[in-house]
Wavefront OBJ file of the C-alpha trace (Angstrom):
o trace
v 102.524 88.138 102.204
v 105.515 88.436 99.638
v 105.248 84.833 98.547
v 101.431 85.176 97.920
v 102.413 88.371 95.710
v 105.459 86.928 94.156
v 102.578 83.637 92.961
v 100.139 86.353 91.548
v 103.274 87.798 89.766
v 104.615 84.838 88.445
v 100.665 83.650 87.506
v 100.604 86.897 85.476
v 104.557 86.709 84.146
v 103.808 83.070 82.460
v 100.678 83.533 80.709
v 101.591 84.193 76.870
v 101.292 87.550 75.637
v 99.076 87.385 73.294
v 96.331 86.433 75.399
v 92.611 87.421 75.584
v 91.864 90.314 76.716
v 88.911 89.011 79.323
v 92.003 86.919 80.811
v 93.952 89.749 81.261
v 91.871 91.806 83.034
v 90.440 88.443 85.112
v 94.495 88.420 86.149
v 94.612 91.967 86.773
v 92.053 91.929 89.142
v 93.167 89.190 90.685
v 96.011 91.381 92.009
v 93.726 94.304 92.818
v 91.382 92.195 95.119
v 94.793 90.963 96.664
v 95.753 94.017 97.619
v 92.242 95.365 99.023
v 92.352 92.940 101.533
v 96.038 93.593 102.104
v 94.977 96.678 103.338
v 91.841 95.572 105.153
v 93.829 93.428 106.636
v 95.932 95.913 108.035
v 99.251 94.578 106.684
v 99.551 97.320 103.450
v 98.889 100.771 103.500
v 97.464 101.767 99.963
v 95.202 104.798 99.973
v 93.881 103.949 96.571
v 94.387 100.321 95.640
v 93.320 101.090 91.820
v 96.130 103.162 91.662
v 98.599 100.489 93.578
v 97.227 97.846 91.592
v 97.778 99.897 88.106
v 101.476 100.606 89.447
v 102.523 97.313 90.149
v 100.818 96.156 86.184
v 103.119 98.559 84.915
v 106.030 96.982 86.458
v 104.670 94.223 85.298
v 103.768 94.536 81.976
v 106.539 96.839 80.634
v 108.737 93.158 80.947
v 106.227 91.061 79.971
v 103.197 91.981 77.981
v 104.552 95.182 75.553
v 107.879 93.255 74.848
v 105.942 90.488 73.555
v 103.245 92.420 71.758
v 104.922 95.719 70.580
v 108.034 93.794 69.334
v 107.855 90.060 69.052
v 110.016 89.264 71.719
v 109.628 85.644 72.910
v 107.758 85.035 76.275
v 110.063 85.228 79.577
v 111.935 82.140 80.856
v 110.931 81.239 84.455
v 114.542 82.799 85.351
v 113.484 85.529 83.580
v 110.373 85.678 85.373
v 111.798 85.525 88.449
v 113.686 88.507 87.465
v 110.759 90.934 87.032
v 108.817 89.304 89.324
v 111.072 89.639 92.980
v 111.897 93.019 91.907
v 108.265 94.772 91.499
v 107.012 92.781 94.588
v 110.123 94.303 96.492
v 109.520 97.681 94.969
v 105.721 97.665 95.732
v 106.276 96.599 99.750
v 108.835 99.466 99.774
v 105.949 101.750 99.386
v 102.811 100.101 100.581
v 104.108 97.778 103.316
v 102.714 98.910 106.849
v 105.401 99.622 108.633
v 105.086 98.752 112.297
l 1 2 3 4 5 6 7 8 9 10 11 12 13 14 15 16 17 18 19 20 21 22 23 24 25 26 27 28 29 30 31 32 33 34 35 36 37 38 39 40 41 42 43 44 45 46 47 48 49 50 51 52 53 54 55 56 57 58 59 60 61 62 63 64 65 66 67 68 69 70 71 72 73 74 75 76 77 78 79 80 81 82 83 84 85 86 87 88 89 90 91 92 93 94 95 96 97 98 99 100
């Protein structure tokens, strides 16, 4: 389950900042639908998976996408990736993992 959220991350951590806005959102819900059948699945426990989704895009984004776009930083390095990537997925299974 981590390594299918640590390939939506890293999906999502090498597109190029200034992308389309349509492509964004396509991305972003790509994680949302992830994590509603997470939870029907019965392996997270997310009472609102908006809300999980939005948290984990924040994570996210606040590397990756404002960086870029607010300040003209270049696009993340895989390594770099990697670094904001295992991180949030950690931080969001911390919370919304079902424990057992």
């Amino acid at each position: 389950m981590r390594a299918q959220l640590l390939d939506l991350l890293m999906r999502k951590l090498g597109d190029e900042s200034t992308m389309a806005l349509a492509r964004l959102n396509e991305r972003e819900e790509d994680v949302g639908v992830w994590i509603r059948a997470a939870s029907a699945d019965g392996r997270l426990s997310v009472q609102d998976p908006v809300f999980a989704a939005q948290q984990l895009h924040s994570l996210v984004k606040g590397f990756a996408f404002w960086p870029q776009l607010a300040m003209g930083q270049p696009p993340l390095t895989k390594r770099e990736q990697k670094q904001v990537a295992e991180p949030a997925a950690d931080m969001f299974f911390a919370r919304y993992e079902r424990r057992t």
